[in-house]
C-alpha positions, -999 to 999 in steps of 0.1 A, spaced: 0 0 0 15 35 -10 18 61 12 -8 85 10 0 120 -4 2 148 16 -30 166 1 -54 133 15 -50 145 50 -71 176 64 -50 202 85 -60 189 116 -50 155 111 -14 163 103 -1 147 135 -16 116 127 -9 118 89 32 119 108 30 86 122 12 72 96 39 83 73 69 74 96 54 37 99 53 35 61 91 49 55 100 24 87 97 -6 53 104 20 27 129 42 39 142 47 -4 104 61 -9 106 98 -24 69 100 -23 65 89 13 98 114 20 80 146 3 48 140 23 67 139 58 85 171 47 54 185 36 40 175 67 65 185 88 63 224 75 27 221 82 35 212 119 60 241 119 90 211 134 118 229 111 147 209 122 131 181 119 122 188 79 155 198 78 170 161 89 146 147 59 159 168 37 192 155 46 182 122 38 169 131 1 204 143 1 222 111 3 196 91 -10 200 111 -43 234 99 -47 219 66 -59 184 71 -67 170 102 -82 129 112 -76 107 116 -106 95 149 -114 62 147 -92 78 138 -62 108 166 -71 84 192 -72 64 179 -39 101 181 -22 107 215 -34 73 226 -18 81 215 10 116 224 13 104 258 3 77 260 34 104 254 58 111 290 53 76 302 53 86 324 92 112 340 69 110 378 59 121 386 30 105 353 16 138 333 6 141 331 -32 154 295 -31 142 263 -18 176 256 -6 209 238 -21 192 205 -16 169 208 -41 185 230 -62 211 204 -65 184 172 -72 172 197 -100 203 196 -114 210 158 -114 173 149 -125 177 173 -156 210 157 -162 197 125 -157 169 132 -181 193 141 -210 211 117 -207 190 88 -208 159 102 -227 176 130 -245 173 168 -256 131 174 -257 133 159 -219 155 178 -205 140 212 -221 108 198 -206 120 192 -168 139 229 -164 106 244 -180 86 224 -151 114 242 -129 107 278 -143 75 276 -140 75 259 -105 95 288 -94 82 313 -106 47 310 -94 60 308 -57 77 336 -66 119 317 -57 137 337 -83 173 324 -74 150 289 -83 140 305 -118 174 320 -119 191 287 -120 165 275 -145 176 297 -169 213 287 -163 203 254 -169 183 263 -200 212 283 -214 238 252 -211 213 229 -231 210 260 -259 240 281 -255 229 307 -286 194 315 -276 192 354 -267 159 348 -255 172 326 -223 201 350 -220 185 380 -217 158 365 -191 188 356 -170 202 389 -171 165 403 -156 164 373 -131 195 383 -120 185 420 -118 153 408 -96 175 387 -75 195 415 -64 188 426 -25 212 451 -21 232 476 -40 263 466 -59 256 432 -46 271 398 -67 235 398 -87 236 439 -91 268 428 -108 266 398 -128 236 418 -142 253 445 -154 282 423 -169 249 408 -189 234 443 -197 265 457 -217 277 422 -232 240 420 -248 246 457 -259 282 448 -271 269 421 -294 242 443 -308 210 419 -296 188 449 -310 203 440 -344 178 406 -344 142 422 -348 123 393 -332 142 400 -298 125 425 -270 155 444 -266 144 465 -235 161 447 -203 196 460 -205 181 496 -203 160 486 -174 189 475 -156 204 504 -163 180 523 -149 177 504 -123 210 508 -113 212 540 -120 241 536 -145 241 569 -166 269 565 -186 255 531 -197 221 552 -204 234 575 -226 256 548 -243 229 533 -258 207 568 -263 211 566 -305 197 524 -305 159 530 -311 151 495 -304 172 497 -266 152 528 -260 111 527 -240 88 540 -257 68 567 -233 38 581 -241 36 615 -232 4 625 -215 -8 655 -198 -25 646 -169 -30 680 -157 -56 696 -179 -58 732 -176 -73 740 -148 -105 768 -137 -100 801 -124 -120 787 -91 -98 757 -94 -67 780 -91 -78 804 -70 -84 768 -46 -50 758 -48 -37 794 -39 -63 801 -10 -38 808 25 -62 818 46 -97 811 56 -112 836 46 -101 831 14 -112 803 18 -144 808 26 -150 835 -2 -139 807 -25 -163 783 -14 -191 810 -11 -185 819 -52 -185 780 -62 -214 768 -44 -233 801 -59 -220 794 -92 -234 759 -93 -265 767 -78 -272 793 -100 -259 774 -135 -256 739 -129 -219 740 -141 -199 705 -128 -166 719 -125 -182 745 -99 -199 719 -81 -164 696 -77 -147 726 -67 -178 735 -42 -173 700 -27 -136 703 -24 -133 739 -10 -163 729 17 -138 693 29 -106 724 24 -130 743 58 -128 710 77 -145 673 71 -174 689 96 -206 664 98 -226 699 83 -199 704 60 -192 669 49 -237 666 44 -241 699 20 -206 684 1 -230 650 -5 -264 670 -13 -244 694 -42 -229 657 -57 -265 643 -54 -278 676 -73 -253 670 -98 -258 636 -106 -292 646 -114 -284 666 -142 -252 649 -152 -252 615 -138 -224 603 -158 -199 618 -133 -175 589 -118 -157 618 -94 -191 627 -79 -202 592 -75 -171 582 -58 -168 613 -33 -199 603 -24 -185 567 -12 -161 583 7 -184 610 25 -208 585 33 -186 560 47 -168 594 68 -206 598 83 -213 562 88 -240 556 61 -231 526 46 -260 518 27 -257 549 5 -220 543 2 -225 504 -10 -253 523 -38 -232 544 -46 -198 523 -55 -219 502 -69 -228 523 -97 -196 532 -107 -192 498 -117 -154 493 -107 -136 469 -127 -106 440 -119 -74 459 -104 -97 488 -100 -104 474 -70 -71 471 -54 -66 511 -61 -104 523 -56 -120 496 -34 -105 510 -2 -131 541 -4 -156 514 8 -144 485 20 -117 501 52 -145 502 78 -176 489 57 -182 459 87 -181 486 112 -207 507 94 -229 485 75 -220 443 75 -258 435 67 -270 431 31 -291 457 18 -331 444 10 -345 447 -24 -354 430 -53 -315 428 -62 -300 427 -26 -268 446 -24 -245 424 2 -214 438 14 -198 403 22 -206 392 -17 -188 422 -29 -158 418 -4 -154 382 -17 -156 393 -56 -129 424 -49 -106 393 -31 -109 373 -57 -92 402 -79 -60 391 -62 -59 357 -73 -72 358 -103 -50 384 -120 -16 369 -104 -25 335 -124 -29 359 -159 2 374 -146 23 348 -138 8 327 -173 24 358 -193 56 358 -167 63 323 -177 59 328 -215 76 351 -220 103 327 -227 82 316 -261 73 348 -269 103 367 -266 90 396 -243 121 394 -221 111 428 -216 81 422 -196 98 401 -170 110 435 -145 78 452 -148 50 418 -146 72 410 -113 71 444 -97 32 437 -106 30 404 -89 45 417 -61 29 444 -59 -11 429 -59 7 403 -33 17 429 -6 -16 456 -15 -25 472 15 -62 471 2 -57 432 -3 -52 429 36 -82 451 41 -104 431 21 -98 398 41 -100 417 74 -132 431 69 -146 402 52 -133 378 81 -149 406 106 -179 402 90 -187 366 88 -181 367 124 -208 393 129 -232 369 110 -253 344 123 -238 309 126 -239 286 98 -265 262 115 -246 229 105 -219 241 121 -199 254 152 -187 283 138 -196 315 121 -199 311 83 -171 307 67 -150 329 90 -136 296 107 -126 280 69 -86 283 63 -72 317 48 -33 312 39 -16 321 70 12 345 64 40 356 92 39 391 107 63 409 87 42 402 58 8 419 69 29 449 76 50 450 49 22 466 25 24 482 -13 0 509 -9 -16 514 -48 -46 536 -31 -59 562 -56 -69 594 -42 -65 613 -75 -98 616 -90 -111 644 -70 -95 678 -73 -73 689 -46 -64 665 -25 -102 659 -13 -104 624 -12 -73 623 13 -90 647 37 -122 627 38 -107 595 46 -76 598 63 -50 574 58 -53 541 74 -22 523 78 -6 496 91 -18 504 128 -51 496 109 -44 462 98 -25 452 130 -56 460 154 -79 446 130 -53 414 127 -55 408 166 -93 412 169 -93 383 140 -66 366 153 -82 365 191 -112 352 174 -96 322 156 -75 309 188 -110 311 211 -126 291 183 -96 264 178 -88 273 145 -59 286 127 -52 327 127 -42 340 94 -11 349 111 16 326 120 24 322 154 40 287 157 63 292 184 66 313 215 90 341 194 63 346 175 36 351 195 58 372 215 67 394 189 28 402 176 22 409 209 51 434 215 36 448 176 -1 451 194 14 467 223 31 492 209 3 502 184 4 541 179 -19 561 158 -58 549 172 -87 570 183 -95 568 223 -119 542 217 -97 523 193 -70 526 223 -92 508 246 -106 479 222 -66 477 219 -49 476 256 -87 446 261 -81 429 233 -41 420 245 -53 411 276 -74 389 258 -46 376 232 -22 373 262 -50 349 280 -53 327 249 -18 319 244 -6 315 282 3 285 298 -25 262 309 -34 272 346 -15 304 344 -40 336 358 -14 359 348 -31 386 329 -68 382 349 -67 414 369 -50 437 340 -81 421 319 -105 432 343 -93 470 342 -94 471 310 -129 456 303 -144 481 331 -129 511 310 -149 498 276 -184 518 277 -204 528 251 -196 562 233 -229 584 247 -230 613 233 -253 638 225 -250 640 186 -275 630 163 -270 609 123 -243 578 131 -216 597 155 -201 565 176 -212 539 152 -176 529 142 -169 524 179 -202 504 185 -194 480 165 -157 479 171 -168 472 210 -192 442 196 -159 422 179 -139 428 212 -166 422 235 -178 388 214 -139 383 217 -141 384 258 -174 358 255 -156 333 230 -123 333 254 -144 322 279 -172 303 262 -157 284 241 -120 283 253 -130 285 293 -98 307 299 -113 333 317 -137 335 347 -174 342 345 -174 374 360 -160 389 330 -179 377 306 -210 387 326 -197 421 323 -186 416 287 -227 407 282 -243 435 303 -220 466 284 -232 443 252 -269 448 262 -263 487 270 -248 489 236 -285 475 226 -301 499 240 -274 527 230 -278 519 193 -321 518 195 -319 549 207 -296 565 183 -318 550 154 -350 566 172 -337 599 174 -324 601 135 -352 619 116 -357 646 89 -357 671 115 -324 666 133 -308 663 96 -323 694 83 -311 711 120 -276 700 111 -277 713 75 -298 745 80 -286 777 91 -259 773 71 -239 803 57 -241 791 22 -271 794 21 -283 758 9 -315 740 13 -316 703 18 -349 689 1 -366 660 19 -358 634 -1 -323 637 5 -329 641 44 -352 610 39 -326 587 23 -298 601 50 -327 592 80 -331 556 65 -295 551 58 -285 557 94 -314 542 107 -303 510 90 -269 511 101 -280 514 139 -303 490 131 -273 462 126 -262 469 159 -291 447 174 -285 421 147 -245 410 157 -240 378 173 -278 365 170 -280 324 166 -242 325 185 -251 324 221 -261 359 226 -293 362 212 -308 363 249 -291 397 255 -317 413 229 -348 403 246 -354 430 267 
């Protein structure tokens, strides 16, 4: 009976998958199959020395039997996720497969010839590649230029491999690279037409090698070709005036002219600039309400206007009305990699505003369009990486520098780790999938990366399409202290609930570490602050020793300080912070619940401030009406009139959005704390 492969066994059942495999290798120690699914295995279990020892083994076994290509590539996997704790990825699974790579496409041209062996350092390339190991596709290409010494094609990929491999300035790669770059230029590879000529330039450039720039300044086909193209049209007088303004009274005159221009005529530019000087006074909940009624008005009369359709997304989701927002993006009708540079206008706080589908006869559902701008990510790496690899039958060499700086970039997008936190959040805010112990699918198995990698973002935001700056001053820039608090809340979640965080934290460094990172968290609002300082307690709880109490009393403090954000404002003020004191709160119940690591007492309190947030939210969602919206618009000193339907759809848009409040955490043991 053959040992079973390493993708037969659930993640929970690794351990036993072990000593399954370890009995089978006890007869068939030579097995490369049974060997790549205890390395495999081992990774999974995070026991690194031990993977290590196997990998030591393939080693000497090699020396008189060599794997086939299956079991080679299952080896490199899982020599390649003994590294997975490292940052900077590695860009090599290690000498030990590098070196069976060798011998098995050494082996396979000598015994079954030419074709073969072409075949088997493609299956390399490609391998490497898409787990992005360029040293690994690096020695491909070696490999690939030993079997056809004359093809430019290979030669001038290995010279951008080696380009991409390089870490640090002036470093062995930085140089070999260059060597490459002039010898291709030497030789005159822009002479054969079929050739994309454009990677010793980029290394130039790259490298900053001036001298080799302007070398090569008269060879048309070594040159880019740029597009020149103005991207700042001419601008207004108003729009001038804007950018000039010093003071606020300037200011103010400025905004006083545009809003009466566009009230007057109807002219767009007048109503952007209207909208933009208004945010320029300060992101006021008056100011930030007459900004959204002149873009409503406009859309009226012009409602092909993506910039007035997507300021709207932001002022909305800055006042808490997620249900106009959701409308609102989804009429622009963003498309593919629009959404890693535009989707962050809804989707930063969108659980903590509006998690709850929208009713009608086409339901608009927040979680549905989380999932669709995720799957953005994966999607487009797999077109990316299928034009990456060919470009070695196409002869785009070219393309290799600029698809990778792609790749990576979608990999490490800030708004890609914003997406699965909020979509994580809320699934957890949803009821309980009824056949079974969790909530939804919040508890099904996200790729777990270390640390370093949530933090270490590409930001490709887009706050361009609204003049001056506006779309910055409405949202603010959320960071990285974003994702990490959002990243402990999910990960506290996930260890009360027994299942895997999408964080690693194998070993005690680790969890040390995300804990010093939660702790020294800068940057969050007062209430943020206090879900923070809980939620460690809470973290610090889950991973302690069994029948350690350290912790209990500094959990206590913490958990007294967390109250609901009464205040005396009208619309959605304190809604962010509602629901942000649900998660942690829920948090407190599940450590206790379903974990039992912390007393009763505390998650009595958890329950009663949970029931007072109840009450908190009904009452906000009572109190909104035309009235109090009108009260906060009129008066004002531009002299603008609200109508009621506007003030109708902002009543039932924060109505709605309180009205979630009540619905958290129903069907997951704290329905009883509604019925009141």
């Amino acid at each position: 009976m053959d040992c079973p492969a390493f993708d037969d066994y659930e993640p929970g059942s690794y351990s036993y998958a072990l000593d399954q495999c370890n009995a089978y290798l006890a007869r068939k120690s030579a097995d490369y199959g049974a060997l790549a699914t205890k390395l495999r295995l081992l990774a999974a279990l995070f026991r690194f020395e031990e993977g290590q020892a196997v990998l030591d083994q393939i080693a000497t076994l090699k020396k008189t039997k060599l794997p086939t290509l299956e079991n080679l590539l299952q080896i490199t996997e899982g020599a390649a996720s003994l590294k997975q704790l490292e940052w900077p990825p590695a860009l090599t699974a290690g000498p030990v497969v590098s070196q069976l790579w060798d011998a098995v496409v050494k082996d396979k041209q000598q015994r079954e010839g030419l074709n073969a062996a072409f075949d088997a350092v493609e299956l390399r390339w490609s391998a490497a590649l898409s787990e992005n190991r360029l040293a690994d596709a690096q020695q491909a290409l070696v490999q690939l230029k030993q079997l056809q010494p004359g093809k430019k094609v290979f030669y001038l990929a290995h010279a951008a491999l080696t380009q991409l491999c390089s870490t640090t300035e002036d470093d062995i790669n930085s140089r070999i690279a260059l060597q490459l770059a002039r010898k291709a230029v030497a030789d005159e590879f822009d002479e054969e037409r079929s050739l994309d000529c454009r990677v010793p330039r980029q290394i130039f450039e790259v490298q900053g090698s001036a001298s080799n720039l302007q070398a090569i300044e008269d060879r048309p086909r070594l040159r880019k070709t740029v597009e020149t193209i103005d991207i700042n049209p001419p601008q207004s007088s108003l729009s001038t005036q804007l950018s000039q303004a010093e003071t606020a009274e300037q200011l103010f005159a400025i905004t006083s002219k545009a809003i009466s221009t566009f009230t007057q005529t109807g002219d767009k530019d007048s109503c952007l600039h209207s909208i933009s000087s208004l945010i320029k006074l300060g992101p006021t909940t008056r100011n930030l309400l007459i900004s959204a009624y002149l873009a409503e008005r406009l859309l009226l009369t012009s409602p092909h206007t993506p910039p007035a359709k997507l300021i709207l997304v932001y002022i909305y989701m800055r006042l808490g009305l997620g249900s106009l927002a959701l409308v609102h993006f989804k009429s622009l009708d963003v498309k593919r990699i629009q959404f890693d540079t535009l989707g962050h206008a809804i989707f930063t706080k969108i659980s903590l505003v509006h998690y709850h589908p929208l009713p009608g006869k086409k339901p608009l559902d927040p979680l549905t369009q989380l999932k669709a701008a995720a799957q953005v990510y994966p999607s487009s790496d797999e077109q990316l990486l299928s034009r990456e690899i060919n470009t070695l039958y196409s002869a785009q060499t070219g393309l290799l520098i600029d698809i990778h700086a792609l790749r990576t970039s979608l990999q490490q997008s800030i708004t890609r780790r914003i997406l699965i936190l909020e979509r994580r959040r809320i699934e957890r805010f949803r009821p309980k999938n009824p056949k079974s112990n969790s909530n939804s699918d919040h508890n099904n198995p996200d790729t777990s990366f270390p640390l370093s990698s949530w933090l270490s973002v590409s930001d490709n935001r887009d706050f361009s399409n609204f003049p001056h700056d506006t779309e910055r001053d409405v949202y603010g820039i959320f960071g990285t202290e974003h994702i990490l608090l959002n990243l402990l809340l999910d990960t506290i979640w996930s260890l009360a609930h027994g299942s895997a965080p999408v964080v690693l934290l194998p070993t005690d460094q680790t969890k040390s570490a995300f804990l010093a990172a939660c702790r020294d968290l800068t940057g969050p609002s007062p209430e943020e602050d206090k879900v923070r300082v809980l939620a460690c307690g809470l973290y610090k709880v889950l991973t302690r020793n069994s029948g350690d109490v350290a912790g209990d009393a500094e959990l206590k403090t913490s958990l007294s300080n967390l109250s609901p954000p009464f205040t005396e404002s009208t619309l959605t003020e304190g809604i962010h912070s509602t629901y942000l004191y649900l998660d942690v709160l829920r948090c407190v119940l599940a450590t206790e619940r379903f974990a039992g690591r912390i007393g009763e007492g505390l998650s009595a309190h958890a329950e009663r401030v949970i029931k007072e947030l109840g009450h908190f939210a009904e009452g906000r969602r009572e109190g909104v009406d035309k009235n109090s919206v009108k009260e906060l618009v009129g008066g004002n000193e531009w002299g603008v009139e609200v109508d009621e339907g506007f003030c109708g759809r902002i009543v039932d848009s924060a109505r709605e959005g309180w009205a979630g409040v009540r619905e958290v955490g129903r069907g997951d043991g704290t329905k009883k704390l509604w019925n009141h």
